[in-house]
Structure formats: C-alpha cells, structure tokens
N, C-alpha and C positions, 0 to 999 in steps of 0.2 A: 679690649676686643674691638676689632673692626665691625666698622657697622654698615650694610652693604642695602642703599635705598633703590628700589625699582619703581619707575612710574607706567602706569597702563596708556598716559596722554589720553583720558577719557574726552580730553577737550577736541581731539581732533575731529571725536563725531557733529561738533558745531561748526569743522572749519567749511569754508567755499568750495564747492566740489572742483575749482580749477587749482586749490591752494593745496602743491605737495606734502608729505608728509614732512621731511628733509630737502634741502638747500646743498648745493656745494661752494663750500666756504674759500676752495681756490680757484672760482670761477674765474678771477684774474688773479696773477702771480702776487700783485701787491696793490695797495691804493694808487702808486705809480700809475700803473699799468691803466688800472681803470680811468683815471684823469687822462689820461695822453691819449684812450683810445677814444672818450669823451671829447676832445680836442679838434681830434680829425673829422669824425662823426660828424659832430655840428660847429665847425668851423666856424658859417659863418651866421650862427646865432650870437643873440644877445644874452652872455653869460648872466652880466649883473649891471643892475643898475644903481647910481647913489647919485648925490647932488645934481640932478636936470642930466648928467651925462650918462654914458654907457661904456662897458668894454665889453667886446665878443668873445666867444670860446677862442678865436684863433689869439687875438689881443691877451688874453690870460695864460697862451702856448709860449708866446711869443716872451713876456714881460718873466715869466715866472722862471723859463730857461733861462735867459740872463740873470736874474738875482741867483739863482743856482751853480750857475759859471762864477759870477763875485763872490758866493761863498769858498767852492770850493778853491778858488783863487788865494783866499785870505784863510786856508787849512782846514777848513771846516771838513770834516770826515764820513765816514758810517760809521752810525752809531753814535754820535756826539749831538747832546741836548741843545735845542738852537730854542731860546724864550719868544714868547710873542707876547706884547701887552699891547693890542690896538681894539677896540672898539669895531662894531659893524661899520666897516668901508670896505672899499676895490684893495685896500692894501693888503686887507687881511688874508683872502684866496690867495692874493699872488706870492705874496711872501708863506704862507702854509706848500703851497705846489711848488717852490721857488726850493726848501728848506729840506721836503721829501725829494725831488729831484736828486738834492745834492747826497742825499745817502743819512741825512741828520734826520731826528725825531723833534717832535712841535711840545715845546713844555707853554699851556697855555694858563696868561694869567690872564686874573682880571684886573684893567685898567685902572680903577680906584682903590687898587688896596694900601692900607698906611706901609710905610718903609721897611716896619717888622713882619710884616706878612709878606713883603715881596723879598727878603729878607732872606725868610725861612727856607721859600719856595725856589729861589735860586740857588743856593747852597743846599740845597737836600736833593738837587736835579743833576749838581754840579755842572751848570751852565757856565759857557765864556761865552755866547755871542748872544745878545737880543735886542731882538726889533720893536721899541716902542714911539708909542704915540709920545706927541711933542711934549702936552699938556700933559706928562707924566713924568716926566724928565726930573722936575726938582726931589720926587719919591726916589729915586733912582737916586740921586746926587748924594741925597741923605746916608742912604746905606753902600754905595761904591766901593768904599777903601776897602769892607768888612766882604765883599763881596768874590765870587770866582770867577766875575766878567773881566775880559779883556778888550770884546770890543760891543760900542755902542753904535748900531742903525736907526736913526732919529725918523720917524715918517710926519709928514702932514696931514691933515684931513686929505686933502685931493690929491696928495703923489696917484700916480698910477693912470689920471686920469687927463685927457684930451685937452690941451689949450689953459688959460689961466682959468681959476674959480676962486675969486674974492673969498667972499664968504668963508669963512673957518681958517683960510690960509691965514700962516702967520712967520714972520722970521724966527728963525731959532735961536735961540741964547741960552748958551750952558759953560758950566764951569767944567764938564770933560771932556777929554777929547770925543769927537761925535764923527759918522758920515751919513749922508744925507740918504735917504730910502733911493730919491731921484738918480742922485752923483750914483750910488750902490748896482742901478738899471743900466745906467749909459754907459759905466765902465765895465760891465757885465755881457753889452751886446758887445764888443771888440773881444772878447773871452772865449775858451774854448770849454766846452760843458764835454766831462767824461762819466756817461751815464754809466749807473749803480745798477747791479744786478739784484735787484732784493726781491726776498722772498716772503713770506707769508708769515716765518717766525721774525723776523727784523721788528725792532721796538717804530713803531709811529706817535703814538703821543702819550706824555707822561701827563694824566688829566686828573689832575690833584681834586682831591673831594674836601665839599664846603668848610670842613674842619667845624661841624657844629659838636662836636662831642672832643675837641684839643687841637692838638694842630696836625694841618690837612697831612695825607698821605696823598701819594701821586701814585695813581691806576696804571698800572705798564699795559699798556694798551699797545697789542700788535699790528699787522697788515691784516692779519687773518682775521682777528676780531673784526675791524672795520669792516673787511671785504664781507665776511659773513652777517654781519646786521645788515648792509645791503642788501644783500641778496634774500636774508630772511623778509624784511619789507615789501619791497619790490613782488617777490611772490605771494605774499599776504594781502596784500593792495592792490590787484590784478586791474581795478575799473581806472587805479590813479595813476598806474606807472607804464601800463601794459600800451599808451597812447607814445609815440616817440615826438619828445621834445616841444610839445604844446604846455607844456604848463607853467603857470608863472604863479611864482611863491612870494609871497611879501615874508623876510624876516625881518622881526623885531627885538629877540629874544636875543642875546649878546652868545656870537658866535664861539667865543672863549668859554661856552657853557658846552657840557654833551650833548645835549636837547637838539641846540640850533644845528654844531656843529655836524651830527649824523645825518639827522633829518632833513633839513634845512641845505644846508651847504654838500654833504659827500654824496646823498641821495640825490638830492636834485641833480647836482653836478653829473650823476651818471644817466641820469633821465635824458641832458639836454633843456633844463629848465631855466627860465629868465629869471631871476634871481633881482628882487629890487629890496637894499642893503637899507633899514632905521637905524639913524646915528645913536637916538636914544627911546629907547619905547615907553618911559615914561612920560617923555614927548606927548601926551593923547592928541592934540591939535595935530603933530608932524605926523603921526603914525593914521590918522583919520585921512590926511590929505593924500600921504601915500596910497593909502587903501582904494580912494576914490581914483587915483590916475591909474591904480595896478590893474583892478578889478580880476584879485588873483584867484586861481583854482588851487589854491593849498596855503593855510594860513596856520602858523605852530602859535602856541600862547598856555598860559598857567591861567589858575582863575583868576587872579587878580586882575590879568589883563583884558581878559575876557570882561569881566566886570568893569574895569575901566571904561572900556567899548560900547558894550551895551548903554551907559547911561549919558553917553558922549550927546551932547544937541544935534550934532551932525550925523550922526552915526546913519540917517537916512538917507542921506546922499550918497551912499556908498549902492554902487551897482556891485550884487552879489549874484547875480546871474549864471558866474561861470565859477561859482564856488561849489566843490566837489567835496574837497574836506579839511576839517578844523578840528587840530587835534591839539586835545589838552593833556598836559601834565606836569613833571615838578611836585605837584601838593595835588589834593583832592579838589574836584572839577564841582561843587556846590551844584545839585540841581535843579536849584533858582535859578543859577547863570545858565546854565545850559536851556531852560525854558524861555528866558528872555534872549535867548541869543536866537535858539530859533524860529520864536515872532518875528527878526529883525531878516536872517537871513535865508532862514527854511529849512536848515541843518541845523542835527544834533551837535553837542561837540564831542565828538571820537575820543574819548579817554585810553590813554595808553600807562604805562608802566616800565621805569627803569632805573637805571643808579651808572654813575661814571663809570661805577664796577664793570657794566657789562654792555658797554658801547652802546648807549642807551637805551634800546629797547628790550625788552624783555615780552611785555604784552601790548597787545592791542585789541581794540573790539572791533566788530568786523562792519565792514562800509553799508551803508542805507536800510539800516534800523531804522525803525520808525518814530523808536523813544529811546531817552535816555536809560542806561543799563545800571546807572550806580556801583558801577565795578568797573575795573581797568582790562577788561576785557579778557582775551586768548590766548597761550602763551605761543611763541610763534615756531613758525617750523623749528626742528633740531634743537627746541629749546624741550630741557630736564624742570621740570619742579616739585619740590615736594616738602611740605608743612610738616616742620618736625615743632613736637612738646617740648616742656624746657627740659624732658629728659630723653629729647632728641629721639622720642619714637615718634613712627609717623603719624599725624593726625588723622580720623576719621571723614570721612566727604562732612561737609558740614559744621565740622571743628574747627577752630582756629588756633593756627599754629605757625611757626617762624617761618618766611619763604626762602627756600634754600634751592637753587638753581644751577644748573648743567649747561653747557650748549657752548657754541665753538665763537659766540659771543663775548664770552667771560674773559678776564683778564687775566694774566698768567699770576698774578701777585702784585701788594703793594713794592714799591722802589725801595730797595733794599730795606726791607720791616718783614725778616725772618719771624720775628717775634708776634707781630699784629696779623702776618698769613697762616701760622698756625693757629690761631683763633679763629680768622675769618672762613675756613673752608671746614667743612665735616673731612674726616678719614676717605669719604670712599668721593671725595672731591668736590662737595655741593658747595657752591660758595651762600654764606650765611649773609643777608640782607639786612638784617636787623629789623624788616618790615613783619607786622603779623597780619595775618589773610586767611581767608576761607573760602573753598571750592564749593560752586554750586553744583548740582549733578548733570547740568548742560555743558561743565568746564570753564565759565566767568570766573574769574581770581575776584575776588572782593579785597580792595588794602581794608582791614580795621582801622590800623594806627601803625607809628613806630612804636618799636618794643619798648626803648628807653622814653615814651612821651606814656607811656600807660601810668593812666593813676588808678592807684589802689585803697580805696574806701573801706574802708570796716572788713576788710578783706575780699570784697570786690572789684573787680577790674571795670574800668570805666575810661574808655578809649576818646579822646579828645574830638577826634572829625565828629561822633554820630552827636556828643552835644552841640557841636557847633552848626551839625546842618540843620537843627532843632530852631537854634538861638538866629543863624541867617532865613530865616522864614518868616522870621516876626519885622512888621511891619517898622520901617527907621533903620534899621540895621545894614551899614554900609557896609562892614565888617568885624570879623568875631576874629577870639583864638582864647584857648581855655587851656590851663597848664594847673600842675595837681599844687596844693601848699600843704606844709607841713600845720595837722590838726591835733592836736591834744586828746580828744574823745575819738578818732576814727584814723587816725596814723593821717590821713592827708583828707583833702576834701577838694571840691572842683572851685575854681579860680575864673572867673570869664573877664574876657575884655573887649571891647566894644569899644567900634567906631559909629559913631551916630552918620545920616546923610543929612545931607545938605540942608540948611533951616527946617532940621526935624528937633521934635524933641520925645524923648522914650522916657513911660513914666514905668521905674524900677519894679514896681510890684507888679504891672501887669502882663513884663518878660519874664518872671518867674514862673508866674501863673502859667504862662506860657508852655514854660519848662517841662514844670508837671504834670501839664495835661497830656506831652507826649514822652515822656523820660520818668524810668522809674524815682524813688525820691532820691536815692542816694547817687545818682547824676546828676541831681539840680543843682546849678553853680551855687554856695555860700556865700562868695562873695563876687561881687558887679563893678571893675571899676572902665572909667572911659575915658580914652585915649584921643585925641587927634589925627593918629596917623598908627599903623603900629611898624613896628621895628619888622624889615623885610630884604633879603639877597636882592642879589642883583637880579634874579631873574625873578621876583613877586613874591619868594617865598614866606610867608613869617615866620619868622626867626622866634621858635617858644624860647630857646635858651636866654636871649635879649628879654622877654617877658619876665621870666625867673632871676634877671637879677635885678630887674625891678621892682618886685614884688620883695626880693632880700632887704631891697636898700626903703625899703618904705616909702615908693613915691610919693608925691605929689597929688597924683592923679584923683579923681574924683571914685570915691570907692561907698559901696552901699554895703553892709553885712546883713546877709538875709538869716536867720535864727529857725 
C-alpha cells in the first residue's frame, strides 16, 4: 500500500520574515545561464584568486568558452560525462563552465583516490574525456587500458593563470598520449563554440557519494537541482547574498566535494563573489595566511577544520572583521569548537545539513543567533521533510526518526542503480537519508546519528555524536570518534578513540568518570584506545568505517578496558 507523508513545515514559523515560503527553481533555464549571466554582471570583478594571481569574471567568460569550443571540436556532445580530477585552482571553475558550456555534465573526482576507485568511477560514468591534475597522471596510467577514456587533458597547478608561476609548475611526463589544459585554451580561442540550449532537466554533475557503506554511486544531479539550491540559499541568507558582489569567500574545502562546490563555488559565482582557491586545506599554515590577506566575509569548513583553526598560533592575526558567516558541515560541528571559534572571531558557526543527494543543502540555521543551536538548523524554502520509524510511520515532534526529504533540490536517482533508487526513496517519493533526527517544536532538525553508525547496547540505542560531544569536553582531548564492538553480554558496547593534544597527557579513569557523570552507564565507552591521527575524507570527515576495521584487525594501538 502506498504510503502518502504530509508536512505542516512547522519550521517556517522560525523562518525570517523576508525568507519566502517557496523558491523558483527555474529562475534561470540552467547553471548555464546563471554563470554567463554572472559573467556580464560583474565582468570586471575578481572571480578567484590562487597562487599571488587573479582571474576576473570576464577572464573565466572568456577561458572557459574556448575549452568549451575545444571540446566540442574534439566530439564532445550533450549529455556525455566529461571527468574532472583537479584539486582547488583557476583550472577547476574554468574547465567545470568550459564542460557545461559544451552541453556535457561534470563527473567529479577526487584527486588522490588509488586506481581502483578512479577505476570504478570512470566506468560506472562511462566517461571518455578527463581533465586531470598532473600529479595524478601515474593513477590514471595504472588503470587506462581497462578504462572508457579516449582522451586525456593534463592541467598544471597554474594553467589558466597570467604570466609564468614557478612554484608547483612542472613538465609533464606520461606514458599516454596527453594534451596540455594550456595547448586545449589556445586551440579553443581560434574555435567556434555552438551554444547548447539546456534546460533544467539536462544531467549537470554525476557527484558520486563517499562510498562509505561499498562502492560510491553517482547522484544524477540536474540544472534544476543546482539552480534550485541556489535560489533556496540565497533567499534563506538574505543579510549574505541580498549585498551584490562584495563578498569574498576563502575556499578550502576541495571543490570536487558538494559542500564547496554549491556553496562555495556556484553560489558565490552567482553572488559576484571573489573567490580565493586553498591548494590544500590541510595546509593550516597556507589556509591561516590565506585567511589573513582574504579577510573574507563567508568562510565553509567541517569541524575538523574549524578545530584545526582555532588552535593554529597564528590564528590571531587574522582580521575577521568583515566576517558575516561560517558555516559548518560534513559531520557534527562539536560545541567546543563553535565556542572557541567565537572568542576568536565573534561568530557562531552556522551549522547547516546535506548529502551529494540533494545538492547539498538541505538545512540551515538562521544568520545572527546569538548561540550555538546544536542542530543543523531549518529546512529551507521548498524543502519536504519528514521522520519516518523503521516502520516508516511518521515520527511524533520530539521522536527520532529517519530524515526522509522532498524538494526540487533532490536528485532524480542514483546513475543507472534501478535497484539502490527503489530503496533509496519512499513510495510517495521522500528520498531516505539514512540520517536519524528530531524536530524541535520551533522546527531545528537535530542530526542524532547515522542510522547505520547506531549502536545498540542491551537493546538500547546509543547514538555516537552525543558520546563524543561528552568525551570532546574533557580536558586533552584533540579528538574523539566512538564506533559500537561486538560484546558477548550486551550484543555491542561503545568503543572510543581518542586523539590526545599536543604534550597532553589523559589519565584513562578520570575520562570515564567523566563519561558518567554526563552519559547514562550504558553509553560509557568500555573500551579507550589512542590514536595519533584518526583516519578521515578528504574533506575532515572521520571515517568510523576505517575505525571498525581496526578494531577487527586488533590494532596496535594503545587500548584501556574499562569493566
């Protein structure tokens, strides 16, 4: 029987009295449209900035219509998967508006993945053209023969950009046939570009998810999806976007991500925003000195990074004067970091919520709270949500229940996995997150946990984040991650891991104690071990599933059993 979910959106009685209820999602015909009209707008702004130089919006008009003429020169069509593996640079915008131009969609990878991951993701996209970075080439090489590529565009750190830059450039040397990103530009400006009529339904990026539970699926992600996160932001954000073209965003967070790439890169891009590109944001030194020459009004990050920041020696030399807002997400935004973040800066960090699923936003909390909310905030215009049981009836205000979501945000399906989109959506079309949440009665979404990270104690549920914001409170504690182990008396029990700070030292009995004094007993971790680092994505996440097969293989590592 079909099962037919209504939401009241009780959340709207929180929103901003200028934030509509609903968005229109074909405010422009396509992402097309909206970049080209971004183009002429602010011409002659400073698009993006990377290594000491700059290109303007006109320089990005200009750069990105030639690779787009070189594609479609060299067959490239509508509709055909065109790969991207480059790292935050100028190359990556101009080749992404270069690829859409051309009538193709953007399969993005990330630059360090081994041969079998870049492997899988090419032949499941069924790509023949991609653009990657140099220092990625031998991954490439590895898997080639076995692959659906026919032709390889090799970039630099600094193609794209003004004059020679030392630094990072380097000769190219490969065993395949290659053409250079540069050669791909200059042969491109003598080209004739025959512009694509796309519309709203046309595929724009196949944005493969982390594959932490097997191997990734690719989000068919439309125009309209994009167009419509835009527009839902932008109206949600009225203090940040409603300004034309003053804002300058420091990204760090690797634009090959949803995160960066919506927020970051397609929003700003429609704002008219300066855009200054971190080669790598584990960088803390490069990403601090950025921050001090940017001194941006919009800065994206996860906690890790945010944590990173906060305890950087420099971190005070950053003029944050003209910072408006800092929005976390990825993972749960720890309300330690968000207190030391706002000593440093005077802002909360803005926790938002989303998935590749659904062009990354889904929620956000609303601008110039005074405190931290410990929820991912409001779900935004024209977005549906509603908390179903695991026998998919809907939860009570107050319950927690799976977040299952609506809105012209959502992707139409995984890339051809018939099989994984009738699972992933309910009957009356809610797409299932696998996240579990509870609505407060002002309309905060609270994440608990992932469904699949829930452990279950003596038949208790016992949700990973709320031990760990427990266990990141105690004094030493650089960072935490807790993952369930299989127990003999209670089916599983809590597992913690622990990165100590810097010449600290944490005496084991009195983080328990710790535990207990705010965690009922059957959430105290059993067992304590400690890490150096812990195992994390590319964009700060930690990785439980990495934890869990250390914990199989019986690390090493320093482990305490509490009784």
């Amino acid at each position: 029987m079909t099962q037919s979910f209504t939401t009241a959106r009780h959340w709207q009685q929180s929103y901003d009295a200028r934030v509509p209820a609903n968005i229109n999602p074909d405010a422009w015909p396509s992402v097309v449209a909206m970049a080209e009209d971004a183009m002429q707008r602010y011409a002659s702004h400073t698009a993006f900035r990377c290594f000491k130089h700059a290109l303007s919006y006109a320089d990005v008009d200009q750069q990105s219509c030639a690779f787009a003429a070189y594609l479609q020169h060299n067959g490239v069509q509508r509709g055909d998967r065109v790969a991207v593996m480059l790292p935050n640079i100028p190359a990556f915008p101009v080749a992404m508006f270069g690829i859409l131009r051309a009538g193709a969609a953007q399969v993005n990878v990330n630059p360090t993945y081994t041969p079998q991951e870049l492997l899988h993701q090419i032949n499941d996209a069924g790509v023949q053209t991609i653009v990657i970075i140099a220092s990625a080439l031998p991954t490439l090489e590895a898997i080639l023969v076995g692959t659906t590529v026919r032709k390889v565009i090799v970039v630099n750190l600094c193609d794209t950009l003004p004059g020679p830059v030392a630094a990072g450039d380097m000769e190219i040397q490969s065993s395949v046939p290659l053409t250079r990103f540069s050669d791909a530009l200059r042969e491109g400006n003598t080209l004739h570009l025959t512009p694509v009529d796309l519309t709203g339904d046309d595929l724009l990026f196949l944005q493969y998810t982390g594959g932490t539970t097997g191997p990734s699926k690719g989000a068919a992600l439309s125009h309209r999806n994009l167009i419509a996160n835009i527009m839902q932001a932008r109206a949600f954000l009225p203090d940040m976007f409603d300004t034309d073209g003053d804002n300058v965003v420091v990204t760090a967070l690797p634009l090959f991500h949803v995160f960066a790439l919506t927020i970051n890169l397609l929003i700003g891009f429609s704002a008219g925003a300066e855009n200054w590109l971190v080669l790598d944001a584990r960088n803390s030194d490069d990403l601090v000195d950025t921050l001090i020459k940017a001194r941006p009004t919009l800065l994206t990050g996860v906690n890790t990074l945010y944590g990173a920041l906060v305890r950087h020696p420099r971190i005070g030399e950053v003029d944050f004067s003209r910072l408006r807002l800092a929005i976390g997400g990825g993972a749960a935004v720890l309300p330690a970091t968000s207190t030391q973040w706002k000593n440093i800066t005077g802002q909360e960090i803005l926790e938002g919520y989303g998935l590749s699923e659904t062009s990354a936003i889904l929620c956000l909390n609303v601008m110039g709270r005074s405190q931290f909310s410990a929820a991912v905030g409001l779900p935004l215009p024209s977005t549906d949500i509603v908390l179903l049981k695991d026998d998919d009836q809907p939860a009570q205000l107050g319950e927690a229940g799976e977040i299952c979501a609506k809105g012209p945000q959502i992707m139409s399906g995984y890339w051809q996995k018939p099989g994984a989109n009738a699972s992933a959506f309910t009957a009356d079309g809610y797409f299932r997150t696998g996240d579990i949440g509870i609505f407060s009665a002002n309309g905060l979404l609270k994440i608990v946990d992932r469904k699949k990270d829930l452990i279950i104690v003596s038949g208790f549920n016992v949700y990973p984040n709320e031990v760990e914001v427990v266990v990141a409170s105690f004094t030493g504690v650089s960072e935490c991650a807790v993952i369930g182990m299989p127990d003999d008396r209670s089916g599983e029990s809590v597992c913690l891991y622990v990165v100590k700070a810097a010449n600290t030292e944490i005496d084991d009995a009195l983080l328990i104690e710790h535990c207990r004094m705010h965690l009922a007993a059957y959430k105290v971790p059993r067992q304590v071990r400690f890490l150096s680092a812990l195992p994390k994505s590319t964009v700060g996440k930690i990785l439980r599933k990495d934890l869990r097969v250390l914990a199989i293989a019986g690390s090493s590592t320093e482990a305490t059993r509490v009784s």
